[in-house]
N, C-alpha and C positions, 0 to 999 in steps of 0.2 A: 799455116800458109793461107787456106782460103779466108780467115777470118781479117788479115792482112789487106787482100784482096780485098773483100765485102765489107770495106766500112764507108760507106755512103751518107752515115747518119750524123756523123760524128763531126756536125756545122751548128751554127748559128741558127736562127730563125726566126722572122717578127711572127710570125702570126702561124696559127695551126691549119687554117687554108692553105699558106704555101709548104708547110709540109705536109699536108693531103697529097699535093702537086707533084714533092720527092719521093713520097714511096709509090705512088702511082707511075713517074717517069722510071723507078729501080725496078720495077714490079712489071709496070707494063701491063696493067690494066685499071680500074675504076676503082678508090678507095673511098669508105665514110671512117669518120672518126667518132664517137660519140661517149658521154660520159656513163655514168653506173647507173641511169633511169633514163637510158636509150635516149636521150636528146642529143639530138645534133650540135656535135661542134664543128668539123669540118668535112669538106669532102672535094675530091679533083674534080675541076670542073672542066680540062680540056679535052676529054672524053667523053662521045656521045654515045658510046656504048653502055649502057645498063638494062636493070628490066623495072616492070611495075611497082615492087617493094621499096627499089632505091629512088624511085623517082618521087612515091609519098612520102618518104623521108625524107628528101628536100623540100620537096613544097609545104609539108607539114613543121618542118624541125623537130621531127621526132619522130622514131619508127612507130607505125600504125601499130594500135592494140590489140590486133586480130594475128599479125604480125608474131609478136611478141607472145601471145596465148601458144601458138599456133608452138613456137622453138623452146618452149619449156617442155610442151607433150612431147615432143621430140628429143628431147634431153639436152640440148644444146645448151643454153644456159645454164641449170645447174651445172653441165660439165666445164663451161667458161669461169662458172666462180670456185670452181676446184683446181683448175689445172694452168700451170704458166706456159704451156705448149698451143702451138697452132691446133685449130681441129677444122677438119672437112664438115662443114653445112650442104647437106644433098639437094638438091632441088623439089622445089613444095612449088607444083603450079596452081594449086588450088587458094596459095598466100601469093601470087606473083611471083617469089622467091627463085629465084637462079643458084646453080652451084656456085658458092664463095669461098672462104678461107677466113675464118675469125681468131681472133688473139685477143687475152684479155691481156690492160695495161694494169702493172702491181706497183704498190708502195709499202712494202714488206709484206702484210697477210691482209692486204687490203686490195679490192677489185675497184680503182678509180675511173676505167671507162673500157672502150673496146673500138679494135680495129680491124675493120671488112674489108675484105676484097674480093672482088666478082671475078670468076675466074669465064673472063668471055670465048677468046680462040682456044686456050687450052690451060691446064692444069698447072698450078705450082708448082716447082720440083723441089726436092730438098732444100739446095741451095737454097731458093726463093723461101721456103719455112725459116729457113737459118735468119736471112735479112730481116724475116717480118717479124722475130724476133728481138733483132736488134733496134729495128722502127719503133715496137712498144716501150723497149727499155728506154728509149732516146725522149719519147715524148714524155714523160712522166714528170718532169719537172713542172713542165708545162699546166699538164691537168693538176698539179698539187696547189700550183700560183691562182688559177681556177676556182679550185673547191676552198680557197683559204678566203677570198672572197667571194664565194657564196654563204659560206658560214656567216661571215661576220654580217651582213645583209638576212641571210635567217636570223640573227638575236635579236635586229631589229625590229623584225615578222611578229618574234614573240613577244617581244616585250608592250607592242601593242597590242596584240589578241590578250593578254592579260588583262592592260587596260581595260577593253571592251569589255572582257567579262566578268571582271570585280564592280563595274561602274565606275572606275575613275575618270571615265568621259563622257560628260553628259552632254555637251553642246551637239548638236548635229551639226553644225559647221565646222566646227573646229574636228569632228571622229573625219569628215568629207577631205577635210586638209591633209590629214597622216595617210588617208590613202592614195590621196593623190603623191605625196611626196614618195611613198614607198614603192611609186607605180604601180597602182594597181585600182583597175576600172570597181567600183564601187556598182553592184548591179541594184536594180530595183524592188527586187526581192532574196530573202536569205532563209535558209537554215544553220540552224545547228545540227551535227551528229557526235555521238558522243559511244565508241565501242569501249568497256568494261572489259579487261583482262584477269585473268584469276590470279595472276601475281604483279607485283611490279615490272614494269616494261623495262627489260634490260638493255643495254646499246646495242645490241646486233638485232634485239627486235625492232630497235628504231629503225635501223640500216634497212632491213623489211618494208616495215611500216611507211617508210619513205618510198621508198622504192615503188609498191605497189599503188601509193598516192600520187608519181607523179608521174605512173605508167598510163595510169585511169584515163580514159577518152570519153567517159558516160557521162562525168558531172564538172562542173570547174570547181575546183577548189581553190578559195582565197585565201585562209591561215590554215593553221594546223598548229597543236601542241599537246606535251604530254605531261600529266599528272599522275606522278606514279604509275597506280596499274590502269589509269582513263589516258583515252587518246581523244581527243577533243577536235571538232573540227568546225570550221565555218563555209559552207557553198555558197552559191549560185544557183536559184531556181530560176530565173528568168526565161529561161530556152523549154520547161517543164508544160506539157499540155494537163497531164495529172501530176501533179507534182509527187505527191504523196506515194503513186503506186512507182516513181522512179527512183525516189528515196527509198524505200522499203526495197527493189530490188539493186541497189548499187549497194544496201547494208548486207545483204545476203552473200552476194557475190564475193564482197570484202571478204568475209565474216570462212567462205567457202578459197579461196584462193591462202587465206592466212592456214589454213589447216592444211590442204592440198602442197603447199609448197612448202611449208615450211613447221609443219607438227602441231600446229599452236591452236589449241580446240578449246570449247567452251565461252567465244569473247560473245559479252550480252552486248546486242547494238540499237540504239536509241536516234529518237530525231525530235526536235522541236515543233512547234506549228511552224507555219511561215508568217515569215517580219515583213516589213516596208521602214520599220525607223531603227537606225543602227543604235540610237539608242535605248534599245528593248532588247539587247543583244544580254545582257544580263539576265534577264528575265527568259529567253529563250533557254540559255543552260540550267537557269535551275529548274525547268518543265523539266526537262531530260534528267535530271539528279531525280525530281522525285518521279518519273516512271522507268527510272532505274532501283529507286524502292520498292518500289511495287513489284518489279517483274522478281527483282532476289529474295523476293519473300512470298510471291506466289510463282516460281519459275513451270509449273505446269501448265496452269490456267493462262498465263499471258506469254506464251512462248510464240504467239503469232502479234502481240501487240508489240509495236516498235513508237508512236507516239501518242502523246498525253491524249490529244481530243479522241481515239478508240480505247481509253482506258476504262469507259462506261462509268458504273458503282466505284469502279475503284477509285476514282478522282475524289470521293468524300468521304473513305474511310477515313482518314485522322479528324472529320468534322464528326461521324459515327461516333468514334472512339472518348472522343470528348463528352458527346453526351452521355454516354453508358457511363463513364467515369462520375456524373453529377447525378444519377439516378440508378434505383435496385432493381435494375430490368435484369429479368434471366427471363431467357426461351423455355417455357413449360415442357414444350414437345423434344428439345433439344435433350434436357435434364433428363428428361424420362428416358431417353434412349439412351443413354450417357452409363443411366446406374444399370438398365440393362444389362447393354454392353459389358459393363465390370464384372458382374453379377454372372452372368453365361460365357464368359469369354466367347462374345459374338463380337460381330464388326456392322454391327446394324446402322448407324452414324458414315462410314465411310463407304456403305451401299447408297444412303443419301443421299451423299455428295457427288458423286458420280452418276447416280441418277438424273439431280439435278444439273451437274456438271455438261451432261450431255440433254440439256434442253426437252427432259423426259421423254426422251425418246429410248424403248424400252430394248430396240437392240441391237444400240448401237452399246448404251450403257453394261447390256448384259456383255458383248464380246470386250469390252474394256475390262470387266471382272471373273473372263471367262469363267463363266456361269451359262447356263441354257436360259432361252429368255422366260420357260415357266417357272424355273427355279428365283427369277430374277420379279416377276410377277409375285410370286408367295411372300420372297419377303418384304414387299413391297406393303402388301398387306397386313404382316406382322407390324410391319414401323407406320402404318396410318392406324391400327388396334393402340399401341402402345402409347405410341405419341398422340393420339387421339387428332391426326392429319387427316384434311380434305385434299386430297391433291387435283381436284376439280378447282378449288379455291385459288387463281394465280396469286392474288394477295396473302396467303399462305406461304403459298411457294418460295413469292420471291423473301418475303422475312426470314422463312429456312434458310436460303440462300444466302442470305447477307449475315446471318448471323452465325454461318459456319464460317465465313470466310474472317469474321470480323474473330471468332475462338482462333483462326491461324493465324492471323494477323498479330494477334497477343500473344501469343506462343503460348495460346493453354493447350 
């Protein structure tokens, strides 16, 4: 009988503003509509009742990211991409946030957007759960028509950032034209970011991966795409005072919310220098490939370096590499320690390295090997006796150094 009664939904409609306007007139207070990465697609506008949260959702077109942190801790969101039921959002004054009523809108086991409603003089009642039910089912056609062109408008995203980064566009006027036709402002300066997954990026990590890129309020992001287990990205440093410490903190962040929300541990993240010619946009991702080598092949040492120009020594090991290759260099004091080593079943070689690892400083290297730092002093001794080392001698030092990294480096 009441479902008889309650069908309000079941009309026509050009535009998702004027059914904003219907279930706000059935409902009888303030509704947003927005898609599956919180951007605005509609909302009632003949109601001036709202609060702070919905108001920078309008002027933003897209709910603020503080916003959005704020209703994952709270459980709200995951529990929106689980369940086809209304749920009570309590009031967050510290987000602006008012008591609302959220419903996500589904297209089988898929979450295509979400519909709010601010509960201003009083509370939903059931009935009113019931309608805001049927509101969601009603608009989905809707958001489907929506998302079928944005996809197709995404292939075209991609197929140009490919472009860009094999070099099939070398003109700078002509790279300035695709962006303009694609809409999209072309800034003065760029990076690359490039986060390494430990498997292939599956579709619902896309669905992720999407989601938490186009939630982001830190950086602008221009393309994006993925290769297998790389998710590749092109920004926007123009707005950057330190470019570099903002990049390095929007990679972490990623890097931290991909794990927190969603299980996904281990992605290594990388960044290029910064561009001025879109035509070095090539040459920007292969810095990033190779201080993606380096970090998967020394992942201790460089777990704090994220791009090429902090890679120090590391930037000439394959020129290194080359020349050991055309000449019978062996490290004397390496060797010595090496048959040691074999010889006593000691680890004299990776006291070394950790010695040196931590800039001889003797205890910081000892609690990295818990050892005491006299014990850490003796054999300190033993490996400048054996290997016949100055460790006064920095020129010493540093050829230890580059020639243990350079034995890892080869996989001896």
């Amino acid at each position: 009988m009441s479902s008889k009664l309650h069908d309000p939904f079941k009309t026509s409609f050009d535009s998702l503003d004027e059914y904003a306007d219907l279930i706000s007139q059935v409902l009888k207070c303030p509704i947003t509509i927005e898609d599956a990465n919180h951007r605005l697609l509609a909302y009632s506008t003949h109601d001036e009742r709202t609060d702070p949260a919905r108001i920078s959702t309008i002027i933003g077109r897209r709910v603020p990211e503080k916003v959005i942190n704020q209703l994952w801790k709270e459980g709200t969101i995951p529990t929106l991409l689980k369940t086809k039921e209304p749920i009570r959002v309590k009031n967050m004054e510290e987000i602006g946030l008012s008591h609302r009523v959220a419903i996500s809108i589904w297209k089988q086991d898929e979450v295509l957007g979400f519909i709010w409603a601010l509960e201003i003089d009083q509370s939903l009642k059931e009935e009113d759960l019931a309608l805001l039910k049927k509101a969601a089912d009603a608009v989905k056609n809707k958001l489907l028509q929506l998302q079928t062109r944005k996809n197709k408008k995404e292939e075209r995203f991609q197929e140009f950032f490919w472009k860009l980064l094999t070099g099939h566009l070398k003109d700078q006027e002509e790279i300035l034209e695709h962006f303009h036709a694609l809409q999209i402002n072309p800034p003065a300066t760029f990076a690359i970011l490039v986060f390494q997954f430990k498997k292939n990026i599956s579709s619902k990590e896309e669905q992720w991966i999407s989601y938490l890129l186009q939630t982001n309020q830190r950086i602008k992001i221009l393309l994006y795409t993925i290769d297998c287990n790389q998710l590749i990205v092109l920004v926007s440093t123009d707005t950057f005072q330190n470019p570099f410490s903002e990049l390095e903190q929007f990679v972490q962040v990623f890097v931290e919310k991909m794990n927190e929300r969603y299980g996904i541990k281990d992605i290594i993240s990388v960044f290029s220098s910064i561009y001025e010619d879109y035509q070095l946009i090539g040459k920007a991702y292969e810095e990033t490939q190779s201080v993606l080598a380096i970090k998967n092949k020394f992942p201790y040492e460089t777990k704090h370096i994220y791009n090429y120009h902090k890679l120090g020594i590391y930037q000439f090991f394959d020129l290194l590499l080359e020349k050991r290759k055309v000449e019978p260099y062996e490290n004397y004091s390496l060797k010595k320690l090496h048959e040691y080593d074999q010889k006593h079943n000691s680890h004299l070689v990776k006291t070394l390295e950790v010695y040196l690892n931590n800039d001889a400083n003797i205890n910081d290297a000892a609690k990295e090997l818990n050892v005491h730092a006299n014990t850490l002093t003796y054999r300190l001794k033993r490996i400048a006796e054996i290997g016949e080392i100055n460790f006064k001698d920095p020129n010493q030092k540093m050829m230890l150094y580059l020639d243990l990294k350079l034995e890892k480096y080869k996989g001896i």
